[in-house]
C-alpha positions in Angstrom: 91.5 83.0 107.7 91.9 85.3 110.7 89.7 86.6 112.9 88.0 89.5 113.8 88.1 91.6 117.2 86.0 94.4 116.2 86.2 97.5 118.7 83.4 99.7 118.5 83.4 103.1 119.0 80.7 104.3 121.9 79.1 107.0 119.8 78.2 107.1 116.1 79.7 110.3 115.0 82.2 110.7 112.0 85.9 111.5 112.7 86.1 115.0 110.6 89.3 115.1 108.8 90.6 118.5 109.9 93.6 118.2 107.8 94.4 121.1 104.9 97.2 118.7 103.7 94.1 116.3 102.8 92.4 119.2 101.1 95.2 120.0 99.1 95.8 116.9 97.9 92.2 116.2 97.1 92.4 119.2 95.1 95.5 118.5 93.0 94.2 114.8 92.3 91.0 117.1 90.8 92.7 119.3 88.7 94.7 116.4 87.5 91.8 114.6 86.3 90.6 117.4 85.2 93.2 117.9 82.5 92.8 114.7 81.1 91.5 113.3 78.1 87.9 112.5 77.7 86.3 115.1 80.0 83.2 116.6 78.5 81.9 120.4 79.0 78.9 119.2 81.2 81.5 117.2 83.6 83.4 119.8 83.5 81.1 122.0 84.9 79.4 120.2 87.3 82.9 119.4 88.6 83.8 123.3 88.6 80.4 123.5 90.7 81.8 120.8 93.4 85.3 122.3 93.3 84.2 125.8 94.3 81.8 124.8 96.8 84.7 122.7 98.6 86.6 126.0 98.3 84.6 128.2 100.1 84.3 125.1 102.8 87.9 124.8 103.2 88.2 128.9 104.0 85.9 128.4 106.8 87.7 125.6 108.1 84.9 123.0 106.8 87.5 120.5 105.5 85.3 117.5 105.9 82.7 119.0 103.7 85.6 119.9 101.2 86.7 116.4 101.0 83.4 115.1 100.2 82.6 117.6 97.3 86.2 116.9 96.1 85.7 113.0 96.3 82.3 113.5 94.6 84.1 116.2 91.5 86.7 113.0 91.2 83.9 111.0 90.7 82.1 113.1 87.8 84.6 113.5 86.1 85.9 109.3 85.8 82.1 109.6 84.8 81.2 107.2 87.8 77.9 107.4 89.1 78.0 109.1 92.8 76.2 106.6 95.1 75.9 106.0 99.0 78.3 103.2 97.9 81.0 105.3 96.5 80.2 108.5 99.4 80.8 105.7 101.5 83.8 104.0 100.3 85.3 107.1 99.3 85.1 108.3 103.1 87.2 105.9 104.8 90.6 105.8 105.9 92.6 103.3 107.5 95.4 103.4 110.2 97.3 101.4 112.2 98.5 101.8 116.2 102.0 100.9 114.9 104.0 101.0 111.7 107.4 99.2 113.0 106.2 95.6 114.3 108.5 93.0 116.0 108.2 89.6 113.8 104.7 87.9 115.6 103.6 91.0 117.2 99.8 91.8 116.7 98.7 95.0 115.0 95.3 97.2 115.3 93.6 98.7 112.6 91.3 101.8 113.0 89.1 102.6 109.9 87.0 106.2 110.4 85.2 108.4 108.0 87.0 111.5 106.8 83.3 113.2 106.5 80.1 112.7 107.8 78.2 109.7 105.4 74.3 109.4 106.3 73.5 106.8 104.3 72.9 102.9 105.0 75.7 101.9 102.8 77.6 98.5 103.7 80.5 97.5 102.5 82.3 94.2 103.2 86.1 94.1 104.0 88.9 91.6 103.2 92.7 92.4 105.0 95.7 91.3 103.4 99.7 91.4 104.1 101.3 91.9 100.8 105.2 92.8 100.5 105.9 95.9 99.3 107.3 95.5 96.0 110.1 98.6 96.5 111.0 97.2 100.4 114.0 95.3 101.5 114.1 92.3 103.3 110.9 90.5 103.4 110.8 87.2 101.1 107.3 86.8 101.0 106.2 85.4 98.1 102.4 85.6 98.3 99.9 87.8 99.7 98.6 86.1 102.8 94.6 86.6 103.8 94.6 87.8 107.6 90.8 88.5 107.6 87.6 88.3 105.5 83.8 89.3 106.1 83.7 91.9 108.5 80.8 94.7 107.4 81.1 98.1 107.7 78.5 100.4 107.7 78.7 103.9 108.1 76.8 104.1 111.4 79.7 102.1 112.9 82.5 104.0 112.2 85.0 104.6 113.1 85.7 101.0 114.1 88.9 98.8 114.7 90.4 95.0 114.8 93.3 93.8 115.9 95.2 91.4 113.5 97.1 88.8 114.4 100.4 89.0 111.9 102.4 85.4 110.9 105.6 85.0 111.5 106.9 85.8 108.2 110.5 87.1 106.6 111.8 91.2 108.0 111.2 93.8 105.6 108.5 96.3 104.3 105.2 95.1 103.9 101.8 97.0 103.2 98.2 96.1 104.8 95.9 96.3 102.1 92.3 96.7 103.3 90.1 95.5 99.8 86.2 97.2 100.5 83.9 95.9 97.9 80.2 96.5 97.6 77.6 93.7 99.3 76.0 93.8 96.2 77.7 93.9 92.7 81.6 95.2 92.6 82.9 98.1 92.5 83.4 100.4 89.8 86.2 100.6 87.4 86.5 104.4 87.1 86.7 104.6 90.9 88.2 101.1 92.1 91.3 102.6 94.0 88.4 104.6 96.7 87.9 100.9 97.7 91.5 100.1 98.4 92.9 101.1 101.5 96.5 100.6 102.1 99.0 101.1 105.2 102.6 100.2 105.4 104.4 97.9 107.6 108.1 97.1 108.7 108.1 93.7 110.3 111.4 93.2 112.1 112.6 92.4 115.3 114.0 96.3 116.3 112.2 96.9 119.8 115.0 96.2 121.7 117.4 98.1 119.9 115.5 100.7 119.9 115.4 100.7 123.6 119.2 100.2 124.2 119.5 103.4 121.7 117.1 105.0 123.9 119.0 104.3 127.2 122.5 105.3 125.4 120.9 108.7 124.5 119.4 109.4 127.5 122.1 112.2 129.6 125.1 113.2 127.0 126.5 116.2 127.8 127.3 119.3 125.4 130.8 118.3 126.1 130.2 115.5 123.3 130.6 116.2 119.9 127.2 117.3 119.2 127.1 117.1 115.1 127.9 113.6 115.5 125.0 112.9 117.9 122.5 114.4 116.1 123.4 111.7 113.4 122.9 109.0 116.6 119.9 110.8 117.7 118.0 111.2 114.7 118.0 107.0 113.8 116.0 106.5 117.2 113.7 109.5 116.2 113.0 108.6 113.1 112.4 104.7 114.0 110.0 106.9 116.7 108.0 108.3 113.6 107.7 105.6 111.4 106.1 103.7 114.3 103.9 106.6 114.6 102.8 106.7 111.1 104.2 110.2 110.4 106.4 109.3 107.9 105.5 108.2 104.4 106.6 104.4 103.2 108.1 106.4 100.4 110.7 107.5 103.0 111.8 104.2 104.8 110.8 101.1 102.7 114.6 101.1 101.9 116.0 102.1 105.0 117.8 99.5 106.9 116.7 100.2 110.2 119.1 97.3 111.6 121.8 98.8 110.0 121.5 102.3 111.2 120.9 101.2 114.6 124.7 99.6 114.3 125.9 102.9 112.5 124.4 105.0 115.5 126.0 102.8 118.2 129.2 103.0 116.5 129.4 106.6 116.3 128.2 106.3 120.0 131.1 104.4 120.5 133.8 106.4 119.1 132.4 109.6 120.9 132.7 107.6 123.8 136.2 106.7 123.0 136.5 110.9 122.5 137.2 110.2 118.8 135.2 112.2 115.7 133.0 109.0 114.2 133.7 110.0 110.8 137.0 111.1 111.1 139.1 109.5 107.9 135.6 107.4 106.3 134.8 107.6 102.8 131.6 106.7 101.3 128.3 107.3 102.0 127.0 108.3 105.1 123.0 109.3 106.2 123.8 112.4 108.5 121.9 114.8 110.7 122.2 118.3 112.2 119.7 120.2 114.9 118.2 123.2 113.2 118.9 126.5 114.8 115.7 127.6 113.3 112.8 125.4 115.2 115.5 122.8 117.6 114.5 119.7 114.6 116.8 117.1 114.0 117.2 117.6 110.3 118.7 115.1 108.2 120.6 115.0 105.2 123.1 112.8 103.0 126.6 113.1 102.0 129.2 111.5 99.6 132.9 111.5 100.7 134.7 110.2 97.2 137.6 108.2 98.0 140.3 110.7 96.6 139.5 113.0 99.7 141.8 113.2 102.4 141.8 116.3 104.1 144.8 117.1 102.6 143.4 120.2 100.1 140.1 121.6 99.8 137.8 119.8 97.5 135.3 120.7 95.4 131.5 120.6 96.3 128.1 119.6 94.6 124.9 120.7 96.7 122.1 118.5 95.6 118.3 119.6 95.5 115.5 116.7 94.7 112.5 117.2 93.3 109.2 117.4 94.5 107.8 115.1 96.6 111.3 113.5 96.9 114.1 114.1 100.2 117.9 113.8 101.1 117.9 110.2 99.2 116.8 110.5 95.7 120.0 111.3 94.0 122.0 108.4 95.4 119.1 106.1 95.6 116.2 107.2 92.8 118.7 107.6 89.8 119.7 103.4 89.4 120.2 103.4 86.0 122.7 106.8 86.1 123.9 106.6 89.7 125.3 109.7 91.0 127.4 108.5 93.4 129.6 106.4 90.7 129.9 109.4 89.0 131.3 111.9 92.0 134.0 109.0 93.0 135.2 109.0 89.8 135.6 112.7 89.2 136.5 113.7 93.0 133.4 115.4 94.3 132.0 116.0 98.3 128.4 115.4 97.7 125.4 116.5 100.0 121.7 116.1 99.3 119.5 118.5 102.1 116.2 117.0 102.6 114.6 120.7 102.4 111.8 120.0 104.8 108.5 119.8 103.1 108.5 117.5 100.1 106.9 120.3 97.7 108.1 123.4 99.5 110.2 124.6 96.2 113.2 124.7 98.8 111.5 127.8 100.6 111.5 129.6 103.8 112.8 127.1 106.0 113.8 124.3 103.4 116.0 127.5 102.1 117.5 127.7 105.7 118.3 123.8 105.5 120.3 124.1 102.8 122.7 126.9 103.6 122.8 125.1 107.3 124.1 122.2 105.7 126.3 123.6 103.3 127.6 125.1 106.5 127.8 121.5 108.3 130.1 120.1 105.6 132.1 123.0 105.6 132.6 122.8 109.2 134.0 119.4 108.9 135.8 119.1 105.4 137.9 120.9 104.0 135.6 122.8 101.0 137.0 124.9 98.2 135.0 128.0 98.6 135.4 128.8 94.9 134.4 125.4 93.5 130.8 124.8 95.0 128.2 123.8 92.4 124.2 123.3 92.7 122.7 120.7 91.0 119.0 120.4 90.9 115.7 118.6 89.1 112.4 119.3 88.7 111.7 121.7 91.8 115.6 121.2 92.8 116.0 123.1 89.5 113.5 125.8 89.7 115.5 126.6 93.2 119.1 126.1 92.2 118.2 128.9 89.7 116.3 131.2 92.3 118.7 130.3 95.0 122.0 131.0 93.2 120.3 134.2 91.2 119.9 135.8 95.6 123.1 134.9 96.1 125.4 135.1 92.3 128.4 135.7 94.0 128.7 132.1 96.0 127.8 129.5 93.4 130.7 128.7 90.6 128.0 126.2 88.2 124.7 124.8 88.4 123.3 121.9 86.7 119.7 122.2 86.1 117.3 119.3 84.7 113.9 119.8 83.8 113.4 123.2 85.5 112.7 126.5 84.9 112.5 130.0 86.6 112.4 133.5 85.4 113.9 134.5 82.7 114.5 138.2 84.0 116.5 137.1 86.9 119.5 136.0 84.3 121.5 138.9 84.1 122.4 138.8 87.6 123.9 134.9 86.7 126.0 135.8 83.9 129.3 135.0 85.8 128.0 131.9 86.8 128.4 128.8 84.0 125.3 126.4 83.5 124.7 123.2 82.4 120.8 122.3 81.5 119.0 119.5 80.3 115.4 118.9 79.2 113.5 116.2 77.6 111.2 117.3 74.8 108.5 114.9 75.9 108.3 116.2 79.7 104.6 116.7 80.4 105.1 117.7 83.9 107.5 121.0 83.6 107.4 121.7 79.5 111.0 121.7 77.6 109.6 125.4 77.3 110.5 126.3 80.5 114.6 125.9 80.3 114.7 126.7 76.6 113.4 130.7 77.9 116.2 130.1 80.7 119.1 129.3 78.5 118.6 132.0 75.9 118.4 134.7 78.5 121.2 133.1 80.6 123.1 133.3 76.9 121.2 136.9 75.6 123.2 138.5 79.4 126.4 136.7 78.4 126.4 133.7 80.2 128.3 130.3 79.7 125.5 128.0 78.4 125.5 124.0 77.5 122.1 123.6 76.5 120.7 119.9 75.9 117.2 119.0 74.9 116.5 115.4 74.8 114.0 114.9 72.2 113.1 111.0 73.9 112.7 112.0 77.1 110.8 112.7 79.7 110.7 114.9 83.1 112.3 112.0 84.6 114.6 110.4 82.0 116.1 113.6 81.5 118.3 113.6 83.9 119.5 109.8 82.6 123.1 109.9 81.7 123.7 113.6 82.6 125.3 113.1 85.8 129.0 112.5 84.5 129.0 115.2 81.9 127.8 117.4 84.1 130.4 117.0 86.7 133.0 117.4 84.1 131.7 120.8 83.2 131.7 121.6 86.2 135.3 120.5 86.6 136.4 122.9 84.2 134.9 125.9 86.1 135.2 127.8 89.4 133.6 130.7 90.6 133.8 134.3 89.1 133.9 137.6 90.6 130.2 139.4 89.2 131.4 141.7 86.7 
């Protein structure tokens, strides 16, 4: 058992969550439920009721308020009954001082209301370390109790503990704060209000992090400045892990150790005046600095083996879905790898992260992607008439906006599980497509690409249409990767007619 060093706060008061991200996604888990099965007219109404009161709070700026009437709609509609237990539990959120831990090193805890609770409520509160099952590195077999018994109660929050952590194996690891009632347990429909979670990356990296730092710290323009960026953007984004602005989604299989050695060998080689990725093949994590806002924006890229500088090569610009980034077509797709498939058929590669994980590759996720299309150019040699988009779910919905702006630049897409507007087809008639949807996709319906393909065919397109009567929004795109390349092998770009 561990125990508890409980910092309490010096006044009472609730810490508001004044975040519209929250809002929105309190929102969307609403209207998700709502569309279930099982939902009777009377929940359905009361939950309308709750819905458009937190609407008219979050246009004033009341987003505290709105996340309480949101919490309380999600509760009506799992048909669980809305107690100072649930308000309570429902409330809290958890967060920790830092994300990236050396092996031994202790770690604080903050739990705080997201809206004001006036009840009495108590709950109790268990912490465990669990590894996270999708992480890399950490051997831990068992969950491992770090702290039991502490009561919370609404009048004491925001309150925090510092934990100590066992020396245990590197890797990903997740804090998972368990609340549970004082009296009775907590209820079925609702359990995952009284589950708190926040990730962890337990490795020995401080150091490194600080020779990175000091290595940094003065280059000159005179430097090849593409490359650095690359160097540059390991430290930052070690920087915002730690600070708990990136989601576990995004680094539970990053090697951190690993790009710390990449970054000081393209350090290295800059310091020997030499381009770090001069001759490589493979797979590379790389970064550029946005003209647009000064970021540090990264993205990935596949150099197939066959490459050599020697003739322009052909180029696939990859767009992930939503909620995904730069990573998901060469890590997300294991059973239908993508990068297997580009080796063997001679394709440059590169996946923009878009920034925003739902931004439909918009505004300045738009400008990310022509700025790295621009960044590979610069240092390969690309065949301007053989560059191809390939896109799923949102990725598709924008390789079929994107390429309909700009008809003249684009010699295929690929397009999984998407959709768009029909009317926009004429203007894609001299560009070939390739699209794919599974019948039983409940998140973009099969409806959606079947309009696309018989307008892209009805304004005289070149269509292969598939529709994949077993799969789903995800499946779909199972198995499609090599027969889409070789399409696209067998066409280059057009002059519009």
């Amino acid at each position: 058992m561990g125990r508890w060093w409980l910092v309490l706060a010096v006044t009472t008061g609730t810490a508001a969550a004044q975040s519209s991200a929250a809002v929105r996604a309190a929102a969307i888990a609403v209207e998700s439920q709502k569309q279930g099965p099982g939902v009777s007219d009377a929940q359905r109404q009361e939950s309308d009721r709750l819905e458009g009161q937190a609407q008219r709070e979050t246009q004033t700026g009341r987003f505290s308020e709105a996340l309480r009437d949101y919490a309380h709609a999600l509760a009506v509609l799992r048909n669980a009954s809305w107690t100072p237990v649930l308000e309570l539990a429902s409330s809290i959120e958890a967060r920790v001082d830092h994300v990236m831990l050396d092996i031994g090193q202790p770690v604080t805890v903050t739990l705080a209301s997201q809206y004001r609770v006036t009840s009495g409520a108590q709950l109790s509160l268990s912490v465990f370390l669990v590894p996270h099952s999708g992480g890399s590195g950490s051997t831990l077999a068992r969950e491992i109790c770090l702290a039991r018994g502490a009561v919370i109660e609404a009048v004491r929050l925001p309150f925090s503990t510092r934990l100590r952590i066992p020396e245990t194996a590197p890797g990903a690891y997740s804090l998972e704060l368990r609340l549970a009632p004082l009296n009775g347990t907590a209820p079925d429909e609702m359990k995952e209000a009284f589950l708190k979670t926040a990730p962890l990356h337990i490795e020995n990296l401080a150091s490194e992090a600080d020779q990175l730092r000091g290595r940094l710290a003065g280059r000159g323009a005179s430097q090849n400045q593409a490359a650095l960026a690359g160097a540059e953007y390991v430290l930052r984004f070690f920087e915002r892990v730690d600070r708990g602005e990136e989601s576990a989604r995004r680094f539970v299989r990053y090697s951190f150790r690993q790009e710390f050695e990449t970054a000081n060998v393209i350090l290295d080689e800059l310091d020997r005046g030499r381009n770090p990725f001069q001759g490589r093949h493979g797979d590379f994590r790389r970064a550029y600095r946005s003209a647009l806002d000064g970021t540090l924006q990264p993205y990935r890229l596949f150099v197939p083996d066959a490459y050599d500088g020697s003739r322009p090569f052909p180029l696939v610009i990859a767009l992930h879905g939503a909620g995904g980034d730069e990573n998901d077509f060469f890590d997300s797709y294991q059973e239908a790898p993508l990068k297997r498939e580009v080796q063997r058929t001679g394709f440059l590669v590169v996946c923009p992260k878009g920034r925003g994980p739902s931004s439909g590759y918009r505004g300045a996720a738009e400008r990310d992607v022509f700025d790295v299309w621009a960044e590979v150019r610069r240092d390969y040699r690309v065949d301007p008439d053989r560059v191809y988009i390939l896109g799923h779910s949102m990725g598709a919905f924008a390789a079929w906006r994107l390429a309909a702006q700009h008809p003249d630049l684009f010699a295929g897409l690929g397009l999984i599980a998407g959709g768009g507007e029909p009317e926009e087809m004429p203007k894609l008639r001299d560009v070939p497509q390739y699209v794919v949807h599974g019948v039983l996709d409940d998140t973009v319906p099969v409806s959606q690409s079947r309009a696309m393909a018989a307008a892209a065919r009805k304004a005289g397109a070149d269509v292969v249409y598939i529709e994949l009567p077993e799969a789903g929004h995800y499946n779909a795109a199972l198995g499609q990767f090599g027969p889409m390349l070789d399409f696209f092998r067998n066409v280059a770009r057009r002059r519009p007619r």
